[in-house]
GUTOR-364839 format. One line per 2 residues: number of its first residue (from 1); their letters; for each residue x, y, z of C-alpha. Coordinates in Angstrom, 1 decimal. Layout:
REM residues N
NUM	A	X/Y/Z; ...
This chain:
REM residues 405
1	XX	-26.1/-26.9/-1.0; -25.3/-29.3/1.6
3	XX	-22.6/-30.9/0.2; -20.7/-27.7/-0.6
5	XX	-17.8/-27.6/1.2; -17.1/-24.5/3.5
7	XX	-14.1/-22.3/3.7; -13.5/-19.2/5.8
9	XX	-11.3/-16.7/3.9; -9.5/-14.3/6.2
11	XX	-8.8/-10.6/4.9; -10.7/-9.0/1.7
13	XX	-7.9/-7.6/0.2; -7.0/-9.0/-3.5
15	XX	-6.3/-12.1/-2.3; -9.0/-13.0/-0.4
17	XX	-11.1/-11.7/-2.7; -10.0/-13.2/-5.6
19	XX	-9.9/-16.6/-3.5; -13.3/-16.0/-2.4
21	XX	-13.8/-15.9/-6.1; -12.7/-18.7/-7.2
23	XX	-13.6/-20.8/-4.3; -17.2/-19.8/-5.3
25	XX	-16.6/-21.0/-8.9; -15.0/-24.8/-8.0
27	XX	-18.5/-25.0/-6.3; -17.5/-24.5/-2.1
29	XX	-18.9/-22.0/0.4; -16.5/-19.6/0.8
31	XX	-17.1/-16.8/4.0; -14.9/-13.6/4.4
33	XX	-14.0/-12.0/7.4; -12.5/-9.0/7.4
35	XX	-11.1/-7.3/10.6; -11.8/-3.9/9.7
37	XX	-15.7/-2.4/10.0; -15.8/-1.5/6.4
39	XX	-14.3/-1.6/3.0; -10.8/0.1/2.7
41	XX	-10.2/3.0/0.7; -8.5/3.4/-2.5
43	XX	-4.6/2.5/-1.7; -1.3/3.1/-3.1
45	XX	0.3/3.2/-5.8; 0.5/-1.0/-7.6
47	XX	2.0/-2.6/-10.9; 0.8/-5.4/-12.5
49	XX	2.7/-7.4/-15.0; 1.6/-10.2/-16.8
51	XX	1.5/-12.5/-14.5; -1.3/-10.8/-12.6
53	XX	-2.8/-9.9/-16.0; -2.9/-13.1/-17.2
55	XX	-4.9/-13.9/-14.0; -7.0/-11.5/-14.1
57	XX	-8.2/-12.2/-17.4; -9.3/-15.6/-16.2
59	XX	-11.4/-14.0/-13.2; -13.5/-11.7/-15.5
61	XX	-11.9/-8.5/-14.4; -9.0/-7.4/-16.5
63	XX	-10.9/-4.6/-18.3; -12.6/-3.6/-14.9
65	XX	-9.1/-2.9/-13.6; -8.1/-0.9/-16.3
67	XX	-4.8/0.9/-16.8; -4.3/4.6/-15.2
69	XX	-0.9/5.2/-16.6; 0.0/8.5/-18.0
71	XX	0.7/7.8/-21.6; 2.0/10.7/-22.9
73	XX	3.7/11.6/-19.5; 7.4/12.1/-18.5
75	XX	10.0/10.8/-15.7; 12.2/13.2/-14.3
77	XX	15.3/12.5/-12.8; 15.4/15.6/-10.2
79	XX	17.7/16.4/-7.1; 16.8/18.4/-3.8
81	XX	17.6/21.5/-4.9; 15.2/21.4/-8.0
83	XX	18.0/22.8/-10.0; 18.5/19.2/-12.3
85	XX	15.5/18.1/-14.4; 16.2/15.2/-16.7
87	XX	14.3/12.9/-18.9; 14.6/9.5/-17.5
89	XX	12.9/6.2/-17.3; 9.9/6.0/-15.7
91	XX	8.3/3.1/-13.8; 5.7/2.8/-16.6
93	XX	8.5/2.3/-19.1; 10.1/-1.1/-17.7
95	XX	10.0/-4.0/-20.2; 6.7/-6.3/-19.8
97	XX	4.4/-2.9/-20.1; 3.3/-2.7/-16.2
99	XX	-0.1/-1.3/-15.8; -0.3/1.8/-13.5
101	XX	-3.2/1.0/-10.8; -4.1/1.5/-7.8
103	XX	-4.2/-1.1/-5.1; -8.5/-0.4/-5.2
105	XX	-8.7/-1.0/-8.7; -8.3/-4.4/-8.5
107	XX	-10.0/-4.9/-5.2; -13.0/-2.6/-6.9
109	XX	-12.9/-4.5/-9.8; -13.2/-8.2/-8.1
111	XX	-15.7/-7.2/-5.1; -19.2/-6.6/-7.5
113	XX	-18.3/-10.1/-8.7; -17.7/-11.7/-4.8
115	XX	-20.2/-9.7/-2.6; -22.7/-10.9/-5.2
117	XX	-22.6/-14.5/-4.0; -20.3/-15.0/-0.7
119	XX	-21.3/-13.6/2.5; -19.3/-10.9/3.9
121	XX	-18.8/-10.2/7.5; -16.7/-6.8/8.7
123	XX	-15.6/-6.2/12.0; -14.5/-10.0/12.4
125	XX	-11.7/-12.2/12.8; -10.4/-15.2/13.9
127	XX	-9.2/-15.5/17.9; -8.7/-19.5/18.3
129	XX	-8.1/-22.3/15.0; -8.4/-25.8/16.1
131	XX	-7.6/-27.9/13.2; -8.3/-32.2/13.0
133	XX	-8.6/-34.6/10.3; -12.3/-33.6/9.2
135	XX	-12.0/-29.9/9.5; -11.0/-26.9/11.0
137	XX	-13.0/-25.6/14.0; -12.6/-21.6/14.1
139	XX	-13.6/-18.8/16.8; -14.7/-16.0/15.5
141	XX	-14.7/-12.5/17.0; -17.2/-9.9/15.5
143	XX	-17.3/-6.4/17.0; -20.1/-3.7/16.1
145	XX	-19.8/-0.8/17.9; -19.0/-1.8/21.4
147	XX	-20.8/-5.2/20.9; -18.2/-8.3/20.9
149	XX	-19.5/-11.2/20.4; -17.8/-15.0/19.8
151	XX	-18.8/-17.5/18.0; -16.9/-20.6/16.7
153	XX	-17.9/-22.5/13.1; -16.6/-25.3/11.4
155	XX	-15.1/-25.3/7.9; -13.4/-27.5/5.9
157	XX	-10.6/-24.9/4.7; -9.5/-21.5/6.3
159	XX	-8.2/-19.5/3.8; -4.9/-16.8/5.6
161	XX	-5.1/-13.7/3.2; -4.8/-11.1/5.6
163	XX	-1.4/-9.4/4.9; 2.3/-9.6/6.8
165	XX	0.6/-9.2/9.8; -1.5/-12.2/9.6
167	XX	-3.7/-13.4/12.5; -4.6/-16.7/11.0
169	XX	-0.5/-17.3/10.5; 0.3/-16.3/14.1
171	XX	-2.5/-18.6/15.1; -1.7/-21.5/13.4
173	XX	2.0/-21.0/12.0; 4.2/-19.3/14.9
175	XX	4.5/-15.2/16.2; 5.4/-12.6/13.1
177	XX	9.2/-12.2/14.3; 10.1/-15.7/13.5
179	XX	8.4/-15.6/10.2; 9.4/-12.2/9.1
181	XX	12.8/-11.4/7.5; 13.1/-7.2/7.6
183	XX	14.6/-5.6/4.7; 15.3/-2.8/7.0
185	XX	13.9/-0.3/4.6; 10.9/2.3/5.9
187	XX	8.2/3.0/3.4; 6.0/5.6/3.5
189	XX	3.2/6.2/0.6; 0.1/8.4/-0.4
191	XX	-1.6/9.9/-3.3; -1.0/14.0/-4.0
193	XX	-3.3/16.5/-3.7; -1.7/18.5/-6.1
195	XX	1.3/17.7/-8.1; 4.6/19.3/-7.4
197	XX	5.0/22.8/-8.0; 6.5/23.3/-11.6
199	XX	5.3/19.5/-12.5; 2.3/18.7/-13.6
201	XX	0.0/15.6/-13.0; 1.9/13.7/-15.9
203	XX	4.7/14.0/-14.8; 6.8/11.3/-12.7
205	XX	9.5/12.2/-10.5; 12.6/10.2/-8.9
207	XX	14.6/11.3/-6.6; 17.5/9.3/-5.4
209	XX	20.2/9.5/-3.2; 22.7/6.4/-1.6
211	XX	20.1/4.9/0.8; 16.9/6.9/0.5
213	XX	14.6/7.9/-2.3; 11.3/9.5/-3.1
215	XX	9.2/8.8/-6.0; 6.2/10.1/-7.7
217	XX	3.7/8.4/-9.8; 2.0/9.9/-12.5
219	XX	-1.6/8.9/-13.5; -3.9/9.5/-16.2
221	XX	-7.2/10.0/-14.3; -6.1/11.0/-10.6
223	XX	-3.5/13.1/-8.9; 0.0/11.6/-8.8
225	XX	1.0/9.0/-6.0; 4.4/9.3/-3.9
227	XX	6.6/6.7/-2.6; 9.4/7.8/0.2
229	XX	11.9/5.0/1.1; 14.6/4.8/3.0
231	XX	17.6/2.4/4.9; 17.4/2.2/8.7
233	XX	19.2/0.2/10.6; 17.1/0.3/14.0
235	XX	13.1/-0.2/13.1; 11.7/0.3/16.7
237	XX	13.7/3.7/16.2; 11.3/4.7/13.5
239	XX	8.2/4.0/15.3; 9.5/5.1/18.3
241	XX	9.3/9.1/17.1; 5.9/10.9/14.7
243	XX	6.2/9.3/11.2; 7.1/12.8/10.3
245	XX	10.1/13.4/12.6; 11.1/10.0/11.4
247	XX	11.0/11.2/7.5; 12.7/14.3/8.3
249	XX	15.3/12.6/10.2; 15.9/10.2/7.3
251	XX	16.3/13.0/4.3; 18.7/15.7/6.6
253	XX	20.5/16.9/7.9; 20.9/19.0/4.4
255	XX	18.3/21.3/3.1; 15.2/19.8/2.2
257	XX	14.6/21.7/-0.9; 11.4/23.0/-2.5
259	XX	10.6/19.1/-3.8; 10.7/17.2/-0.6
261	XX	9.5/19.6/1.6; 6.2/19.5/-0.8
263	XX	6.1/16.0/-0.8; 6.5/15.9/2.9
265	XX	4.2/18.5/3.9; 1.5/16.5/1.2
267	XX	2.5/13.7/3.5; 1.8/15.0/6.5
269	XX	-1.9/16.1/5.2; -3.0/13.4/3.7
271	XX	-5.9/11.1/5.5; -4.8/7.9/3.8
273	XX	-1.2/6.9/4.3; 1.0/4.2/4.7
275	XX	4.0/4.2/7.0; 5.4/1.0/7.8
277	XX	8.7/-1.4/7.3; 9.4/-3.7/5.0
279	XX	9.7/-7.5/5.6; 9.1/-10.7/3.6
281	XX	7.3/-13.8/5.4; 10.3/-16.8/4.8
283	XX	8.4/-19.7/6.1; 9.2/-23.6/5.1
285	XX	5.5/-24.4/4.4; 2.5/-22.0/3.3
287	XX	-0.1/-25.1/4.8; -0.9/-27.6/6.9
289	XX	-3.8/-30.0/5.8; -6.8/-27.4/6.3
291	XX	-5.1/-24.1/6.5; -3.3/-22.4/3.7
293	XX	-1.5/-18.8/3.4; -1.7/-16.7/0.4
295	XX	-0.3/-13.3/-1.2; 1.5/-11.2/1.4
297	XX	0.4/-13.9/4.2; 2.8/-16.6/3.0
299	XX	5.7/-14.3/0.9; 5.3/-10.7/0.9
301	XX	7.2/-9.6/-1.5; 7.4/-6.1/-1.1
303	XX	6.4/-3.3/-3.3; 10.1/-3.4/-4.2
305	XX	9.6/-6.3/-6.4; 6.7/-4.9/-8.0
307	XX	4.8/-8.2/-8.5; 2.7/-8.2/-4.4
309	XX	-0.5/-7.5/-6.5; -0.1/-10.1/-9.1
311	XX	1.3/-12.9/-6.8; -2.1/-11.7/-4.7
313	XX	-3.6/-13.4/-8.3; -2.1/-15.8/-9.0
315	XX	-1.8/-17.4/-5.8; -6.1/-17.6/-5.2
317	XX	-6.1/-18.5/-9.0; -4.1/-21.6/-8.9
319	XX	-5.5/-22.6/-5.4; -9.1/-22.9/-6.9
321	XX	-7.4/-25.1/-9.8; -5.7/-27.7/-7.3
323	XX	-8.7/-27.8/-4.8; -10.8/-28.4/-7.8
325	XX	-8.6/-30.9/-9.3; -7.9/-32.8/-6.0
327	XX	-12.2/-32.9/-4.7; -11.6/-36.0/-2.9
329	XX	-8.1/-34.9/-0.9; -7.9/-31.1/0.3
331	XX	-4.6/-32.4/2.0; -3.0/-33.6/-1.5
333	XX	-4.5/-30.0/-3.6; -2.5/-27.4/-1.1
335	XX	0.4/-29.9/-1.7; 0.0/-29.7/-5.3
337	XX	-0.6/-25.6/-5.0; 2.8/-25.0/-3.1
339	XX	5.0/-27.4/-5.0; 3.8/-25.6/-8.4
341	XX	4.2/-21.8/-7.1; 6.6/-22.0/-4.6
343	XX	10.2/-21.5/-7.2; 8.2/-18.8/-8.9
345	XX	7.6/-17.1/-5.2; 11.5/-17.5/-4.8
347	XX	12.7/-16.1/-7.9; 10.5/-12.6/-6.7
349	XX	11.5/-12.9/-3.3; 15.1/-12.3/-4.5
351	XX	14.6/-10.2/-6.8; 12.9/-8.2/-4.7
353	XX	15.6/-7.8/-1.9; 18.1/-7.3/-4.9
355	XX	17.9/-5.6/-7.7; 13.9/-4.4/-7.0
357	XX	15.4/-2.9/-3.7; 18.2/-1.3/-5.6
359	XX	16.4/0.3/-8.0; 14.0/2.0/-6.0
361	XX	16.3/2.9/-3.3; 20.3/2.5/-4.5
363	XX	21.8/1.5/-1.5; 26.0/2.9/-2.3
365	XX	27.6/4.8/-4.6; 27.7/2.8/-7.2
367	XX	24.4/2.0/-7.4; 24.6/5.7/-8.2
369	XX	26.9/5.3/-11.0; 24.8/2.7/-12.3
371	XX	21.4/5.3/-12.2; 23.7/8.1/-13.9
373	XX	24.8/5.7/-16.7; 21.0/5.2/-17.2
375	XX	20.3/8.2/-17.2; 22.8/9.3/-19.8
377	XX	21.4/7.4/-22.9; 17.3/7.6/-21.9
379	XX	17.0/11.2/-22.6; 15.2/10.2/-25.7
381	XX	12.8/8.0/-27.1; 15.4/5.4/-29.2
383	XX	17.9/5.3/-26.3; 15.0/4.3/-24.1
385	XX	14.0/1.9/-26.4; 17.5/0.3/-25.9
387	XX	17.3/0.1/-23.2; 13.9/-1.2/-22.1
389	XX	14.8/-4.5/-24.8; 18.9/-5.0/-22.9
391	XX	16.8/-4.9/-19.1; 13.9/-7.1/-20.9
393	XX	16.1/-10.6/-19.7; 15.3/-9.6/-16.4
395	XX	11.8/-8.7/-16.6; 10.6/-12.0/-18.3
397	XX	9.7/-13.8/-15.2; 7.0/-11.2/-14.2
399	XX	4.8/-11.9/-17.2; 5.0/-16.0/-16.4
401	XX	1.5/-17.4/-16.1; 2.6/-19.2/-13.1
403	XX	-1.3/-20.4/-12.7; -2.0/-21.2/-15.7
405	X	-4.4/-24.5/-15.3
């Protein structure tokens, strides 16, 4: 037990967790810290493609994660007024079978495994990183109640994996606004109560218009999810104002309608909800000798690319292969880790800010087009089938086992 090296992972979301994980298994000491005072609740609607499934399989938690998607459930394409209602593909339906989650699942599913045998500390967070050749020398600031106390540790590896907003990347890497590249998009996301009226639970809706959207996400086992997204092109305008002066803003001046003032009012009375913009990290290295990013800390790919969760995966998977492959030279495994995921990050990055962004919000008129040409041939099951296999080209690089040992 001596001899085991020590790492401090920052942020128990799935990619801390799942690095904590595997840390655990190559034989080190891995520690989470986790800023908040307690585990988070449930989250947002996720995907997960085969990349993040073929991950998951290795870490012992595929079937724990499950699959909530609707099976028998229907997409409608639907406008404001609630007057169209059209079959039409649903998120579920894309090429590579996406499982339907929730962000929790997978965090549910890996924290049994990880709480078992790495010590957990809420309510903490690094303040000061002092790295050298031996080491990394790390303040830590742990607040219970009013009690702050500070206390600094030495590990051998500190572990970023605490979202866009990283402390342990501002610390050691540079302030967010020189890392971040906004997509100047607002996102705004909960679960349902109840479904929308005249809908039930399995069904999905999208409704799009040039430069704003709303979606709903059907699920199996729990009420639907919704996803409202839109263009801006001032952010500090939309934080500026109540997130629900901001969402009205952004879908008038017309009418609301009967389906979007639901949604909106759902919004407004949910507990748990995200409102937030959306930026990717673009940074020219995710380490230096001791300190390494990963998941949204070192990419972020948005939810428009659908593949955050599984690049969560895949990222704390292949970094327990190179550090266990490279015992004598931590230095030379996070050299080995970024050369061998770094194109795959690209490829998602762009795809992400293209046609991901695109298809969740269309961002002209012909983008439109494009969604009513869809929609004219997936009214029914063989059309959709079409479909899914002329769009399967482009969906190939989400099932890649990028960390495949």
């Amino acid at each position: 037990m001596e001899n085991r090296k020590r790492a401090l992972v920052v942020g128990t979301g799935i990619a801390g967790l799942a690095s904590a994980q595997r840390l655990q298994e190559i034989g080190w000491e891995p520690v989470l810290a986790e800023r908040a005072p307690e585990r988070r609740s449930m989250g947002y609607f996720i995907a997960m493609f085969g990349t993040g499934r073929a991950t998951a399989q290795r870490l012992g938690v595929l079937d724990a994660i499950g699959n909530r998607i609707a099976a028998e459930g229907v997409t409608y394409d639907v406008n404001r007024a609630g007057s169209r209602r059209k079959p039409s593909m649903g998120y579920g339906d894309l090429p590579g079978d996406p499982r339907m989650i929730l962000r929790g699942d997978i965090e549910s599913a890996l924290y049994p495994q990880v709480a078992e045998a790495v010590e957990i500390r809420y309510g903490t967070s690094p303040i000061e990183i002092r790295e050298h050749a031996d080491g990394v020398d790390v303040t830590l600031r742990q607040t219970k109640g009013e009690v702050v106390t500070d206390t600094t540790e030495h590990f051998d590896l500190v572990v970023g994996a605490d979202g866009l907003r990283s402390t342990v990347r501002r610390l050691r890497f540079g302030p967010h606004d020189e890392l971040m590249r906004p997509l100047n998009h607002i996102i705004a996301a909960t679960m349902l109560q109840e479904p929308v009226p005249g809908f039930d639970s399995t069904h999905g809706l999208t409704l799009a218009e040039a430069g704003r959207a709303a979606w709903v996400f059907p699920f199996s086992d729990h009420t639907p999810g919704v996803l409202l997204s839109y263009r801006t092109d001032d952010e500090d305008a939309e934080f500026s104002m109540s997130r629900m002066d901001a969402l009205r803003r952004a879908f008038g001046p017309e009418p609301l309608g009967p389906i979007l003032e639901h949604l909106l009012q759902q919004y407004e009375a949910a507990d748990d909800k995200l409102f937030d913009s959306a930026h990717q990290v673009v940074m020219p290295k995710w380490h230096t000798d001791r300190v390494v990013l990963v998941g949204d800390s070192a990419w972020c790919l948005t939810l428009y690319s659908g593949m955050g969760a599984s690049m969560g995966l895949a990222g704390a998977d292949l970094l327990g292969t190179t550090l266990a492959r490279n015992p004598e030279s931590t230095p030379r495994a996070l050299r080995e880790w970024e050369q061998q995921i770094r194109p795959f990050v690209a490829k998602q990055q762009h795809s992400g800010r293209t046609e991901g962004l695109t298809m969740f919000v269309p961002q002209a008129r012909r983008d439109l087009a494009k969604r009513s040409a869809m929609k004219a041939v997936t009214g029914n099951k063989t059309a959709m089938k079409v479909v899914k296999t002329l769009l399967a080209p482009k969906f190939e690089e989400k099932s890649v086992d990028v960390a495949a040992p």
